[in-house]
C-alpha positions, 0 to 999 in steps of 0.5 A, a space after each residue: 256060316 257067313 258074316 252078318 252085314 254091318 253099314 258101318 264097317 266093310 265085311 265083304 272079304 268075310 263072304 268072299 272067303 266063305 266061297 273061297 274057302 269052301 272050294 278050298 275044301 272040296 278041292 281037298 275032297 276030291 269033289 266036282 260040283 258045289 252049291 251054294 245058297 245065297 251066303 248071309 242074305 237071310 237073317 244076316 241081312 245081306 243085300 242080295 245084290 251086293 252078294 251075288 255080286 260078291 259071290 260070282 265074281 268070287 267063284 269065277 276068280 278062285 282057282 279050283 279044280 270043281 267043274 260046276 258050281 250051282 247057286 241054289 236060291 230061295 225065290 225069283 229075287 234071288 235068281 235075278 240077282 245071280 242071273 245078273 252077275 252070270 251074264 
């Protein structure tokens, strides 16, 4: 579960820890591969830019012993605003 996104106060910490804290746990359960979704960008109202951004530099800065991450997205939009962050 992530954070709701608010205008008025800076929640982007929260989402960051969701990521970190999920490597985290399957470090601790041996596993080589995670995927994500695009973490609190339904319902949550996320911008999908702003956390795609959050999330790969996130995933690229967590020291972790799994080998593939995978960003498993809802539609086109979503893939262009990872595949942005990953080039």
């Amino acid at each position: 579960v992530g954070p709701v996104h608010s205008v008025t106060e800076d929640r982007s910490a929260l989402l960051a820890s969701c990521y970190r804290e999920s490597l985290r746990v399957a470090d601790a359960l041996g596993a080589r591969t995670v995927a994500f979704p695009a973490i609190s960008t339904g319902v949550y109202r996320w911008p999908l830019d702003d956390a795609a951004r959050i999330a790969v530099e996130t995933v690229r800065a967590t020291d972790t012993a799994v080998e593939e991450v995978t960003f498993v997205l809802f539609d086109d939009r979503a893939y262009q605003a990872f595949t942005a962050r990953t080039a």
